[in-house]
Gaussian input, Z-matrix of N, CA and C with variables (Angstrom, degrees):
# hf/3-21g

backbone

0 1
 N
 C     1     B1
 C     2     B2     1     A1
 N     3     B3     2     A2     1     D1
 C     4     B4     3     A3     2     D2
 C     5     B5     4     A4     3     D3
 N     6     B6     5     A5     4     D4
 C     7     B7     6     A6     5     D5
 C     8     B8     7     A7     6     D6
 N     9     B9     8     A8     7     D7
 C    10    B10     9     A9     8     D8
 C    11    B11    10    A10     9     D9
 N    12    B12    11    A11    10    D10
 C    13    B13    12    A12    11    D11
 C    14    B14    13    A13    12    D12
 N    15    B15    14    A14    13    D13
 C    16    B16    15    A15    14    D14
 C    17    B17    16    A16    15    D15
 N    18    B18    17    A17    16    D16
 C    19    B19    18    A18    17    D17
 C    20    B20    19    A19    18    D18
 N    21    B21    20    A20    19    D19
 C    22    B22    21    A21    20    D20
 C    23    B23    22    A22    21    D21
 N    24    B24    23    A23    22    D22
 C    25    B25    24    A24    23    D23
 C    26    B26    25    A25    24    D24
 N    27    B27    26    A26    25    D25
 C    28    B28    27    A27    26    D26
 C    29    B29    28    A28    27    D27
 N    30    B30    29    A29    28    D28
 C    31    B31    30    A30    29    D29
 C    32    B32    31    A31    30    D30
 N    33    B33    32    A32    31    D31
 C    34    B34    33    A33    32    D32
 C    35    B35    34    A34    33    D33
 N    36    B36    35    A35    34    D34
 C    37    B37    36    A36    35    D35
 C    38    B38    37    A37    36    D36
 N    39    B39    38    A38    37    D37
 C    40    B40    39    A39    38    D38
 C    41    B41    40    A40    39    D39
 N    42    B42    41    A41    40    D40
 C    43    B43    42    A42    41    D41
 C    44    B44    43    A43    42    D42
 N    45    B45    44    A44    43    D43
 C    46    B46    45    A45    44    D44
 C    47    B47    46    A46    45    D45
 N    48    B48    47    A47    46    D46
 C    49    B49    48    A48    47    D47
 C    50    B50    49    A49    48    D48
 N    51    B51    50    A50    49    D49
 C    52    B52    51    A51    50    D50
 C    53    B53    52    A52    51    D51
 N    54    B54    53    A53    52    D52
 C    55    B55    54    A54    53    D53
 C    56    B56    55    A55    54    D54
 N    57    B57    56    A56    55    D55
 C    58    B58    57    A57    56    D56
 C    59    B59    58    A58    57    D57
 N    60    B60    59    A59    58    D58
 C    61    B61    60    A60    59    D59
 C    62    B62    61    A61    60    D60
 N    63    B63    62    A62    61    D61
 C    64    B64    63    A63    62    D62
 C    65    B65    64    A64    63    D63
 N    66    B66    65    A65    64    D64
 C    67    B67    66    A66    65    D65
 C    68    B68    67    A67    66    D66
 N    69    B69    68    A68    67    D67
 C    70    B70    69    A69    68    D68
 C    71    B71    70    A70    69    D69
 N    72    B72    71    A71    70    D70
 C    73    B73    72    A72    71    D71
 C    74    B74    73    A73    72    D72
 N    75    B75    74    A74    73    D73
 C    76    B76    75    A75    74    D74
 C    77    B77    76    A76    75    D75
 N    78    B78    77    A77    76    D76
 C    79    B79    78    A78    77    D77
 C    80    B80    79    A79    78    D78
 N    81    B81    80    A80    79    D79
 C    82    B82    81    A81    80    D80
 C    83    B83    82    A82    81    D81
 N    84    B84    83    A83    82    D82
 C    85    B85    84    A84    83    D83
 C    86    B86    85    A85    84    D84
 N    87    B87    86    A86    85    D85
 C    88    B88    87    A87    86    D86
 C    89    B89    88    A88    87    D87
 N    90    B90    89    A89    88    D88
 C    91    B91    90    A90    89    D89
 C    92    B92    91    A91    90    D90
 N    93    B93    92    A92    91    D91
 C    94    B94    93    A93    92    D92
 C    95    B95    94    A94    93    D93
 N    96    B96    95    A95    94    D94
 C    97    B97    96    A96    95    D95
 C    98    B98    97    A97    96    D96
 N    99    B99    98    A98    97    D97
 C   100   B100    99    A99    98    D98
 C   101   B101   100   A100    99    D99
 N   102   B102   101   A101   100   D100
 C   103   B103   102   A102   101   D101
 C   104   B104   103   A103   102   D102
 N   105   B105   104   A104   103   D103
 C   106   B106   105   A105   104   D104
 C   107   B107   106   A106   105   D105
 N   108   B108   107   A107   106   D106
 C   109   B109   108   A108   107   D107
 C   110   B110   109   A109   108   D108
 N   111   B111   110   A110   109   D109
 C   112   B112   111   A111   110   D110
 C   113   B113   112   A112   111   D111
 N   114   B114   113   A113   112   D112
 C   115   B115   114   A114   113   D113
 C   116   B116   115   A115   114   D114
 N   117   B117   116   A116   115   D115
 C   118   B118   117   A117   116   D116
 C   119   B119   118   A118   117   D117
 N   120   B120   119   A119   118   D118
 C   121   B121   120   A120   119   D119
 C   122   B122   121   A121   120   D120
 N   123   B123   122   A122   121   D121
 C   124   B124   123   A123   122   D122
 C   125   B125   124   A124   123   D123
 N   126   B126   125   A125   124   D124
 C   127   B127   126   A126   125   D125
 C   128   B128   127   A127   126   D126
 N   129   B129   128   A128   127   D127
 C   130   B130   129   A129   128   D128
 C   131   B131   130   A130   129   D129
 N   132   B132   131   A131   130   D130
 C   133   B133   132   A132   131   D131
 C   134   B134   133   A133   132   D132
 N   135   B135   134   A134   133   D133
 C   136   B136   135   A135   134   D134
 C   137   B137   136   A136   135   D135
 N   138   B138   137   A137   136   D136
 C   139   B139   138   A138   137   D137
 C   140   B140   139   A139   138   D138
 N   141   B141   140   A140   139   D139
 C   142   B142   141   A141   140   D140
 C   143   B143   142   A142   141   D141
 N   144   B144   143   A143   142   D142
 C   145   B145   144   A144   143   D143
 C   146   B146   145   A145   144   D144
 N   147   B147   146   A146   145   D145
 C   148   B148   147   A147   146   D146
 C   149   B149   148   A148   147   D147
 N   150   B150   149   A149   148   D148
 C   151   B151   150   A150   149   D149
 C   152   B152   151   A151   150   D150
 N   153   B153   152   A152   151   D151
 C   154   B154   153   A153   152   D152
 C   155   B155   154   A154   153   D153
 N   156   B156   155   A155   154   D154
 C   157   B157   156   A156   155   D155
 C   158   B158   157   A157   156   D156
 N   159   B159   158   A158   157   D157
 C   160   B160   159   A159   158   D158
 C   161   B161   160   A160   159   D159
 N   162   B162   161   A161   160   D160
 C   163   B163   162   A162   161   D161
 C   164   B164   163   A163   162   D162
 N   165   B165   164   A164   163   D163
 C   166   B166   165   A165   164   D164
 C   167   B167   166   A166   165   D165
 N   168   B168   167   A167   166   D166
 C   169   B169   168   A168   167   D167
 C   170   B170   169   A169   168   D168
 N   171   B171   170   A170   169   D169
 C   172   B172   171   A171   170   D170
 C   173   B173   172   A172   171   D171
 N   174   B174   173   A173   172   D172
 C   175   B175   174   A174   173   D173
 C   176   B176   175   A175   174   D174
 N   177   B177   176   A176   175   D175
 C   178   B178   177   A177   176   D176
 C   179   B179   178   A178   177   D177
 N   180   B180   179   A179   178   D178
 C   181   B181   180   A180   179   D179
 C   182   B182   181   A181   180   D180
 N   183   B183   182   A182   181   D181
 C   184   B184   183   A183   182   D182
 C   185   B185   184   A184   183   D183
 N   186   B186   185   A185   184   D184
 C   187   B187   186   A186   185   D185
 C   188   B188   187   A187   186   D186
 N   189   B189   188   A188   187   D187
 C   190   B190   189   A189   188   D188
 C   191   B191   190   A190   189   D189
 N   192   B192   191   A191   190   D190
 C   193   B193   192   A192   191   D191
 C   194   B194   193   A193   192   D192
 N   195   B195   194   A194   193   D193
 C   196   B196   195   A195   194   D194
 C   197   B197   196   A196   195   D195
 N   198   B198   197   A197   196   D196
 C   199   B199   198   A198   197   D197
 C   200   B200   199   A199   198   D198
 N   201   B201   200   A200   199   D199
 C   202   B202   201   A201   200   D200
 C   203   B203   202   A202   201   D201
 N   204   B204   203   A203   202   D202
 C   205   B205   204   A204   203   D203
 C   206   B206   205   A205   204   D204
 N   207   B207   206   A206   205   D205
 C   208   B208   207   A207   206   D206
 C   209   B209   208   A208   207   D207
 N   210   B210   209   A209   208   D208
 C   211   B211   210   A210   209   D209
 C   212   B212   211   A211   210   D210
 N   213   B213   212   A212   211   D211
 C   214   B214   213   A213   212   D212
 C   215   B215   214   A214   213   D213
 N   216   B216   215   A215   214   D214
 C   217   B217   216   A216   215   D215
 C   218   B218   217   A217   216   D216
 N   219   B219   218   A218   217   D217
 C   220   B220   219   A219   218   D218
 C   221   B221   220   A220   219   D219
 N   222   B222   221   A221   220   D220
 C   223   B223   222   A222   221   D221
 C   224   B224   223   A223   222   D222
 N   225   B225   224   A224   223   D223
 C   226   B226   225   A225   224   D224
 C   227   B227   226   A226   225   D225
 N   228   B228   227   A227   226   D226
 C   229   B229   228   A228   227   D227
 C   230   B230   229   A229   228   D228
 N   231   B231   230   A230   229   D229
 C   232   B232   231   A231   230   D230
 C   233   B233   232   A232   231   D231
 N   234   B234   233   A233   232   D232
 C   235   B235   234   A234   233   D233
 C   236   B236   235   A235   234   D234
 N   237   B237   236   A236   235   D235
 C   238   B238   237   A237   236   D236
 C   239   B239   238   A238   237   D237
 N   240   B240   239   A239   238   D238
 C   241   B241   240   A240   239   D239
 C   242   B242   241   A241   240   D240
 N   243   B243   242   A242   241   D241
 C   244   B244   243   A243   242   D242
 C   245   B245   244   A244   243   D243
 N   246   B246   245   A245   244   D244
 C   247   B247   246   A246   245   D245
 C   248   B248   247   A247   246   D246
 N   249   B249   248   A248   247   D247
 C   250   B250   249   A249   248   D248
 C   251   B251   250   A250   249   D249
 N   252   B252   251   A251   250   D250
 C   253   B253   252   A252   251   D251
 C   254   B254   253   A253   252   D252
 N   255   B255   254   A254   253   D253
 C   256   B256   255   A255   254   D254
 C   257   B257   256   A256   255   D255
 N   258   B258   257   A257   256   D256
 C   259   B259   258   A258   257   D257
 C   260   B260   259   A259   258   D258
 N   261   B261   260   A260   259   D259
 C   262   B262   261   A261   260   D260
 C   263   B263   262   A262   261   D261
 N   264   B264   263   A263   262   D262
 C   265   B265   264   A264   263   D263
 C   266   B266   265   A265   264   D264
 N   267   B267   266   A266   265   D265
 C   268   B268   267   A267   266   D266
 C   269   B269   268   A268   267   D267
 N   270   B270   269   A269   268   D268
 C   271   B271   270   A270   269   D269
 C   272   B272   271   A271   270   D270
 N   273   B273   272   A272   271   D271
 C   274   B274   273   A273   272   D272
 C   275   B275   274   A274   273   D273
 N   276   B276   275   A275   274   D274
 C   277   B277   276   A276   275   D275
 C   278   B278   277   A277   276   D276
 N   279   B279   278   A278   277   D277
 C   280   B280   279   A279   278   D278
 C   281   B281   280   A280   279   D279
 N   282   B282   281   A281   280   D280
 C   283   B283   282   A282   281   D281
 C   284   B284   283   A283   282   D282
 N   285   B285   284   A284   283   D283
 C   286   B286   285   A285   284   D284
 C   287   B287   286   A286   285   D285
 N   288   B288   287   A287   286   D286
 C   289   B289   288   A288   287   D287
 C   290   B290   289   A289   288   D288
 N   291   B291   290   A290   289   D289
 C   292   B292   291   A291   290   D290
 C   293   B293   292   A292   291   D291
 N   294   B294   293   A293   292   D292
 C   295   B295   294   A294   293   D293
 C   296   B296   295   A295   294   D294
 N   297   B297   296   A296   295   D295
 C   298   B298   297   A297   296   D296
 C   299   B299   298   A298   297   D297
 N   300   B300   299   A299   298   D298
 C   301   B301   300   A300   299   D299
 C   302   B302   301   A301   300   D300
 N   303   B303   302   A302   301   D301
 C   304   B304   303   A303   302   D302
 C   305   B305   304   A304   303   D303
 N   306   B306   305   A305   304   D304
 C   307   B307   306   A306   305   D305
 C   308   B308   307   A307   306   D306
 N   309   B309   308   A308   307   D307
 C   310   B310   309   A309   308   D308
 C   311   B311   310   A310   309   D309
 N   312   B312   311   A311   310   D310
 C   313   B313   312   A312   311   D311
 C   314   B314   313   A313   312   D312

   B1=1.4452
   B2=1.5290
   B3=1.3851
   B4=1.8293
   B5=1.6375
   B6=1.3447
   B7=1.5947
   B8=1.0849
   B9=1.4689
   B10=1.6786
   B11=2.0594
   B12=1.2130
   B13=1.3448
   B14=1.3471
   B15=1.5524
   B16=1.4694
   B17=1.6260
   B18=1.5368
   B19=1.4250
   B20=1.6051
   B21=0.8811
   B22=1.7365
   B23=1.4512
   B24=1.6804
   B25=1.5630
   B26=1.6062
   B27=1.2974
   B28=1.7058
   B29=1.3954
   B30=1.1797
   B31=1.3927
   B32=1.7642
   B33=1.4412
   B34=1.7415
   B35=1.6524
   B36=1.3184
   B37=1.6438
   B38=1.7517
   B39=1.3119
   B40=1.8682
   B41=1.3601
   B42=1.2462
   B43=1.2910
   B44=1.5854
   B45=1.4195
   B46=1.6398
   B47=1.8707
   B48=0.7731
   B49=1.5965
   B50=1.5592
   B51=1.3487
   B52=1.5399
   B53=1.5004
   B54=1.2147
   B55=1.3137
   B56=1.6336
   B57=1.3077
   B58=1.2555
   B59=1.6109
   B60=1.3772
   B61=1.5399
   B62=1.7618
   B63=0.6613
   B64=1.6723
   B65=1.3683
   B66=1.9053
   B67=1.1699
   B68=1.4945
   B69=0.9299
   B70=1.8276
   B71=1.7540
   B72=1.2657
   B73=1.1347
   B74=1.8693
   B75=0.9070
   B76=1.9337
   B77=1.8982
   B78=1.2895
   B79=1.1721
   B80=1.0965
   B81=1.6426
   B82=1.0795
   B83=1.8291
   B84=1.4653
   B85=1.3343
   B86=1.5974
   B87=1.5736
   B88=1.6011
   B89=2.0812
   B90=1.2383
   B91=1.6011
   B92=1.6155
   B93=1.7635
   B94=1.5559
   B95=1.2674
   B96=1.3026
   B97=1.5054
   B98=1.5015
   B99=1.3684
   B100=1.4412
   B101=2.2734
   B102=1.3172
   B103=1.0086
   B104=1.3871
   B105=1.3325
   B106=1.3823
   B107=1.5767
   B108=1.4918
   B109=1.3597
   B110=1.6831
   B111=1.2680
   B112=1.6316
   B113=1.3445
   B114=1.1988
   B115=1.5831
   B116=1.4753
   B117=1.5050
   B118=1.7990
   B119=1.7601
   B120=1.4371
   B121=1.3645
   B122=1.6243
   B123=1.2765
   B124=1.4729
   B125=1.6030
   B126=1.3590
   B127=1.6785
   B128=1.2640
   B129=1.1171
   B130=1.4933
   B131=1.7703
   B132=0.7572
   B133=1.5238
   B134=1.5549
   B135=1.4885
   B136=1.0574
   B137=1.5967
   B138=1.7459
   B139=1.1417
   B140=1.9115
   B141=1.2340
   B142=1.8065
   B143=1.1526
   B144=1.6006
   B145=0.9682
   B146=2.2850
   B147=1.2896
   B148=1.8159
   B149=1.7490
   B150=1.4756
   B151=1.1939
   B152=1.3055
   B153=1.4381
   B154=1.5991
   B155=1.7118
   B156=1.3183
   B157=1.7598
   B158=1.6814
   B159=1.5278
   B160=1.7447
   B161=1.4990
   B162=1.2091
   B163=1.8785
   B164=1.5549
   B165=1.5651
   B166=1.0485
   B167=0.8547
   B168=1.6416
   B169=1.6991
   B170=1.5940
   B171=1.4574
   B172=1.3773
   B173=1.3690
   B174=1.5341
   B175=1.3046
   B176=1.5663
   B177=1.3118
   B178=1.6237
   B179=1.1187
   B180=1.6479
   B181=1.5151
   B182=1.8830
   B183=1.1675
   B184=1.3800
   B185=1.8078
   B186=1.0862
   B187=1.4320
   B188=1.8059
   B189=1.3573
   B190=1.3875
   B191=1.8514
   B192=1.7387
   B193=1.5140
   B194=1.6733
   B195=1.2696
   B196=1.4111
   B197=1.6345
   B198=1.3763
   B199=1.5194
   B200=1.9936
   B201=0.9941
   B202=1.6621
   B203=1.7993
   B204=1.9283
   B205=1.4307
   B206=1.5379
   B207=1.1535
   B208=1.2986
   B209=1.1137
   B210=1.6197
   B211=1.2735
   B212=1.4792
   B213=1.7139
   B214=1.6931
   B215=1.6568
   B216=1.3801
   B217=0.9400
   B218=1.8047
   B219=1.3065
   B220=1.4734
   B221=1.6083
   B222=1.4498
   B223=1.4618
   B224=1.3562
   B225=1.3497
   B226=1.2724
   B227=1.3485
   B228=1.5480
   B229=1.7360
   B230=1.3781
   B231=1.2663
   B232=1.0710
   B233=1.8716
   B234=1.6352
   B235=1.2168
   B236=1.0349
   B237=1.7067
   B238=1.9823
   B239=1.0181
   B240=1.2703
   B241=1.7572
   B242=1.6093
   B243=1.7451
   B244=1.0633
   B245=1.8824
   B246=1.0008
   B247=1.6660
   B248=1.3317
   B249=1.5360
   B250=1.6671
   B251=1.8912
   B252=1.4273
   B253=1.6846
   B254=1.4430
   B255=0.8845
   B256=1.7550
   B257=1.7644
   B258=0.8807
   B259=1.8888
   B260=2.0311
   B261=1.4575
   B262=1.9796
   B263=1.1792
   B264=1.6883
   B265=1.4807
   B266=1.5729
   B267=1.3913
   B268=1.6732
   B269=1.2699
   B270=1.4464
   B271=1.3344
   B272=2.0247
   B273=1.1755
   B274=1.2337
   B275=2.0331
   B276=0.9592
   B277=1.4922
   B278=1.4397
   B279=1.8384
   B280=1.1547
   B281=1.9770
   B282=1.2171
   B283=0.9799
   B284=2.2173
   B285=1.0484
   B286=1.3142
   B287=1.3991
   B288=1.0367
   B289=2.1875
   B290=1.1154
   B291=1.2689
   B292=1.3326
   B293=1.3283
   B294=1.3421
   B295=1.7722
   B296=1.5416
   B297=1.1973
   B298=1.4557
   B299=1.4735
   B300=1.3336
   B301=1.8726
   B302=1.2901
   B303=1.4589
   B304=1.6946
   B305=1.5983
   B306=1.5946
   B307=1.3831
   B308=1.4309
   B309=1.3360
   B310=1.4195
   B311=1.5345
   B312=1.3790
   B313=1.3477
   B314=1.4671
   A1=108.42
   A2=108.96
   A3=106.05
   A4=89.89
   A5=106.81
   A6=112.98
   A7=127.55
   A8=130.68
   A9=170.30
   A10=71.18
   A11=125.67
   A12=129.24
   A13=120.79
   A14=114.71
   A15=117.12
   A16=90.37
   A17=126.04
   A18=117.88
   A19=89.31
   A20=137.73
   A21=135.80
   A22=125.27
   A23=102.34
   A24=102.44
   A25=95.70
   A26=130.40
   A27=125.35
   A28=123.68
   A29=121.89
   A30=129.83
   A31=108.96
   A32=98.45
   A33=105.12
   A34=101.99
   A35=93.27
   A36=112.85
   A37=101.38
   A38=86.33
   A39=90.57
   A40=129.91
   A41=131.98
   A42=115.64
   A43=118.70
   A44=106.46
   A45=128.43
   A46=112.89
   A47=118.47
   A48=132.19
   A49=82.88
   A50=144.81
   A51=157.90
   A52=122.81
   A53=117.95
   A54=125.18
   A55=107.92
   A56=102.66
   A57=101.58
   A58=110.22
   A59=126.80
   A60=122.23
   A61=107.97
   A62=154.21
   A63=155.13
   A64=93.96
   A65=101.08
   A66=124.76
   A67=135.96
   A68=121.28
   A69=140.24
   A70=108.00
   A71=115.34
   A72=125.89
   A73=109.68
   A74=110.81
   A75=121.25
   A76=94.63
   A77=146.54
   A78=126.23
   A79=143.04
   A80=132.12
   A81=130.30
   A82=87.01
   A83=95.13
   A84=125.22
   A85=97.09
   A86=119.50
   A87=103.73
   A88=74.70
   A89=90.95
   A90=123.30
   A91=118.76
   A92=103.84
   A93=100.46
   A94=111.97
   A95=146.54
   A96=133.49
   A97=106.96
   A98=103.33
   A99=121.57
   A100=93.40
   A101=117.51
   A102=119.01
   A103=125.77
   A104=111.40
   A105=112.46
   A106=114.54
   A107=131.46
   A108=118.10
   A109=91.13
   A110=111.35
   A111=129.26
   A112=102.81
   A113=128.33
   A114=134.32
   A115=103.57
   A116=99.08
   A117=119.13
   A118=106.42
   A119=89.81
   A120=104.21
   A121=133.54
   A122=116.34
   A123=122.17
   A124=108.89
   A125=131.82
   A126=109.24
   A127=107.60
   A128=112.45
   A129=145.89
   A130=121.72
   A131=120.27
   A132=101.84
   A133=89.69
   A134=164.30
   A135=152.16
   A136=120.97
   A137=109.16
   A138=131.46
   A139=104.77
   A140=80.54
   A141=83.11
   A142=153.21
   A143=121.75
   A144=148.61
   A145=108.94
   A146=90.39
   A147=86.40
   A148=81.97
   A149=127.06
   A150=110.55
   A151=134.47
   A152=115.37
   A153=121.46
   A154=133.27
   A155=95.22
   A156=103.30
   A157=100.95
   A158=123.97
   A159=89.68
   A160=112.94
   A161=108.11
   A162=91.84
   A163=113.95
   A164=109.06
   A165=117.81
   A166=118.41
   A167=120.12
   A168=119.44
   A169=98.83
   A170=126.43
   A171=120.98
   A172=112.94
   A173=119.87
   A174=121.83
   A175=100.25
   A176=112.32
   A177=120.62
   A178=105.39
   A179=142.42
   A180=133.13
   A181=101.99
   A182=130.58
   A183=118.58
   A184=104.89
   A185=130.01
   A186=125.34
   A187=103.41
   A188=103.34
   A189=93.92
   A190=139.10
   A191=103.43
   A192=94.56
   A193=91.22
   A194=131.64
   A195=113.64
   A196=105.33
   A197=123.54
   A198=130.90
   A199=114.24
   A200=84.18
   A201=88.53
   A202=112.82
   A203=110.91
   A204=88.15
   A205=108.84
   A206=146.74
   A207=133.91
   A208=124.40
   A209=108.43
   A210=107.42
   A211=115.17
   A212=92.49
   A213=90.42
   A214=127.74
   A215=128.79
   A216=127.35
   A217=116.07
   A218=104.37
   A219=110.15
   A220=93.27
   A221=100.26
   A222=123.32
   A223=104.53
   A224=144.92
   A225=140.40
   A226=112.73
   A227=108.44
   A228=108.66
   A229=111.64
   A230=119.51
   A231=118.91
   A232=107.84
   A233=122.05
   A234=109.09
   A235=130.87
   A236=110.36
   A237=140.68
   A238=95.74
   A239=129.54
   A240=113.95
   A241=86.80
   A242=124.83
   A243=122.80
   A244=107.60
   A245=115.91
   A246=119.16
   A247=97.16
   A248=117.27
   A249=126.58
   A250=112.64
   A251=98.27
   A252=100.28
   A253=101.29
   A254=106.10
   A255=112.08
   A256=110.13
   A257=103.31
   A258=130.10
   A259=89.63
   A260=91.53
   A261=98.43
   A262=100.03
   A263=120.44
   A264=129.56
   A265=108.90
   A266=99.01
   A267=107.51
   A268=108.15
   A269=109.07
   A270=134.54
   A271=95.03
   A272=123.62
   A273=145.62
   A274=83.60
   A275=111.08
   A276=96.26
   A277=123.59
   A278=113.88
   A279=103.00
   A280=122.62
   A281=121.21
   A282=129.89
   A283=92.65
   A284=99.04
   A285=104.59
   A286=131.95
   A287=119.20
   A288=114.70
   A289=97.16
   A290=158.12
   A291=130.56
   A292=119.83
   A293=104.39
   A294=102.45
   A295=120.70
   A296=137.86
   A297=134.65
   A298=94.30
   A299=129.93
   A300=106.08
   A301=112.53
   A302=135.12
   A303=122.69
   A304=77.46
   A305=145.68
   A306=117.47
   A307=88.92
   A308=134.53
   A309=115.40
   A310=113.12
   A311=103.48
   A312=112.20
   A313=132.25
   D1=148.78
   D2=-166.03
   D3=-95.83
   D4=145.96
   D5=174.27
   D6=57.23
   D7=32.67
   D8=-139.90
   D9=-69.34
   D10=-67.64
   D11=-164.13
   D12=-46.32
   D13=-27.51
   D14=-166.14
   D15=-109.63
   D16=22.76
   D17=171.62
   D18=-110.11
   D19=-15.53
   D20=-144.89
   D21=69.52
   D22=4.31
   D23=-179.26
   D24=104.87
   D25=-49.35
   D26=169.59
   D27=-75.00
   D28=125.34
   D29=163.99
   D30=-127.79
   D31=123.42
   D32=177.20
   D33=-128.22
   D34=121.74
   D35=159.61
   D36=-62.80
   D37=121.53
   D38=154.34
   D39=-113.22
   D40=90.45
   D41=175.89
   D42=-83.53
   D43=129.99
   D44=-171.24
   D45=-109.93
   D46=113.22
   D47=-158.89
   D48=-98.11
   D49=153.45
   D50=137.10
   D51=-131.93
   D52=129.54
   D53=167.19
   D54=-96.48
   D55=147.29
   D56=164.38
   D57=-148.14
   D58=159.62
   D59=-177.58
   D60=-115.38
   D61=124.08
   D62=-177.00
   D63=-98.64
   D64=98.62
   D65=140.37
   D66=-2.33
   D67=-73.46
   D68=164.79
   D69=-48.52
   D70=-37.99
   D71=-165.11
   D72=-113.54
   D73=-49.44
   D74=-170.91
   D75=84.90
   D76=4.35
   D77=138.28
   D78=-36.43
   D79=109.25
   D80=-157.46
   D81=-127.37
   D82=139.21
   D83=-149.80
   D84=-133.00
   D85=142.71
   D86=-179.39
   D87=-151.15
   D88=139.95
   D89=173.95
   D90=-141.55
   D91=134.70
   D92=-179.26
   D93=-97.07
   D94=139.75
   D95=156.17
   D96=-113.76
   D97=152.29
   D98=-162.73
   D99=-110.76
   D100=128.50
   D101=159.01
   D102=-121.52
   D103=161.69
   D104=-178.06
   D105=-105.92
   D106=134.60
   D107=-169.92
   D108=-138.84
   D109=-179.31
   D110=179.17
   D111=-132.04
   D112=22.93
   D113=-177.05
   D114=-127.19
   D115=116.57
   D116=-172.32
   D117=-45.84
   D118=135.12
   D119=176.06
   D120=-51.48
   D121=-16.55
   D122=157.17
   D123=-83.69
   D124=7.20
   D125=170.92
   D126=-53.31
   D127=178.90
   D128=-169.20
   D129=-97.89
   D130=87.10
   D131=169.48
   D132=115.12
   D133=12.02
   D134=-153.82
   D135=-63.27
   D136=-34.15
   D137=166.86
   D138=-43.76
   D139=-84.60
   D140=169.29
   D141=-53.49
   D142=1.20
   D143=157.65
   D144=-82.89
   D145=-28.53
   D146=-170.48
   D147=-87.29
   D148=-50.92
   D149=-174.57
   D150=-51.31
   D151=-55.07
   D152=134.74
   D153=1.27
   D154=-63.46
   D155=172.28
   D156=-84.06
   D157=-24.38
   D158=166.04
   D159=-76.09
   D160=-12.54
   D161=-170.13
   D162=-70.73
   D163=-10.84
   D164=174.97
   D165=-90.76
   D166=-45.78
   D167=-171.93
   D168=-65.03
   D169=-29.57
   D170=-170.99
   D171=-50.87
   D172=-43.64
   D173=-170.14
   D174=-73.81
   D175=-44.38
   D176=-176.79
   D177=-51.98
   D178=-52.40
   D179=-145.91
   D180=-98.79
   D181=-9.23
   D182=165.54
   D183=-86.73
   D184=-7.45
   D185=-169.45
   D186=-104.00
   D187=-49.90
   D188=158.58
   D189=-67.05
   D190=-27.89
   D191=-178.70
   D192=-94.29
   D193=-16.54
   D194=-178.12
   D195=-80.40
   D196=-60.76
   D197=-174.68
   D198=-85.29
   D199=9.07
   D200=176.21
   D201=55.23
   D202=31.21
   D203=-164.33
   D204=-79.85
   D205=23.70
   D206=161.08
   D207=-70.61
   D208=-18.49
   D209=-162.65
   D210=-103.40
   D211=-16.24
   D212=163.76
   D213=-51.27
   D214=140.33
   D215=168.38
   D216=-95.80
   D217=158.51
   D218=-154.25
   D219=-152.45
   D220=129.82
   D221=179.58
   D222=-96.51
   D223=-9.84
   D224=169.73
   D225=-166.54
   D226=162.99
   D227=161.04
   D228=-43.40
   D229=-77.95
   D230=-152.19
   D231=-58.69
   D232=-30.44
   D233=-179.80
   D234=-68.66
   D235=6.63
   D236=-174.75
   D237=-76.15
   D238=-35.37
   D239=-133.89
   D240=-90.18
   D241=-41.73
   D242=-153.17
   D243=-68.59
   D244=-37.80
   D245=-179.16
   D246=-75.86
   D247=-65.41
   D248=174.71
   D249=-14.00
   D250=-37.93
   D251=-165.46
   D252=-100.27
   D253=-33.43
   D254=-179.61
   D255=-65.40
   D256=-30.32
   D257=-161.23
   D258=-77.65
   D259=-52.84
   D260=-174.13
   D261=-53.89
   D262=-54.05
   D263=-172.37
   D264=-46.75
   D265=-61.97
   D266=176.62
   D267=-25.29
   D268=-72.29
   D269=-148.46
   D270=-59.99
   D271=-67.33
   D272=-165.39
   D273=-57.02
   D274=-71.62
   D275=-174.08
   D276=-38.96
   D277=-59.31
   D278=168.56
   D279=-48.14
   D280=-39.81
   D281=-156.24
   D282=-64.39
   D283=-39.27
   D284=172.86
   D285=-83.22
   D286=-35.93
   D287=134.40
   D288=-63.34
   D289=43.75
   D290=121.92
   D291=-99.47
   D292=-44.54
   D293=159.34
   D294=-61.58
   D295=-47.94
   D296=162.55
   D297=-42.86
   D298=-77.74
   D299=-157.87
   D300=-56.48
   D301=-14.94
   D302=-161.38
   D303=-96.35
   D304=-27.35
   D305=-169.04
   D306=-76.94
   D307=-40.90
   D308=-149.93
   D309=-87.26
   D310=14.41
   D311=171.52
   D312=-74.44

């Protein structure tokens, strides 16, 4: 393993199995993803720790591939917060004309 030092010496494969069903449809869909961690293979809870980081990345990955915010550059914390909040708003509005047009369809 390259850089054995900056793992602590542990590396655990996680493989994470998910089902999911699409609402609109009743298709139920099942995908595995494989992660990489530095936390010994007997922890506790491992499931819940990968689920955890999607509930986050979920909100993260429509704001960045729709509004491009990764790519903004930012001279400080505090000059984040002001686009950062405006960007959620964005995001949450569209997200809500999108549900209004599929009912009024």
């Amino acid at each position: 393993m390259a850089d054995k030092e900056k793992w602590g010496g542990n590396m655990t494969v996680i493989a994470y199995e998910s089902e999911t069903v699409k609402k609109t449809s009743g298709v139920q869909t099942s995908e595995k993803r494989l992660y990489v961690s530095s936390l010994p293979t007997g922890t506790p809870a491992l499931g819940s720790l990968v689920r955890n980081h999607w509930l986050i990345e979920s909100m993260h990955w429509p704001l960045d591939f729709n509004l491009l915010q990764d790519r903004i550059k930012r001279k400080s914390a505090k000059a984040a917060r002001n686009p950062d909040s405006i960007q959620r708003r964005v995001h949450s509005v569209f997200s809500i004309c999108k549900v209004l047009r599929k009912k009024a369809v």
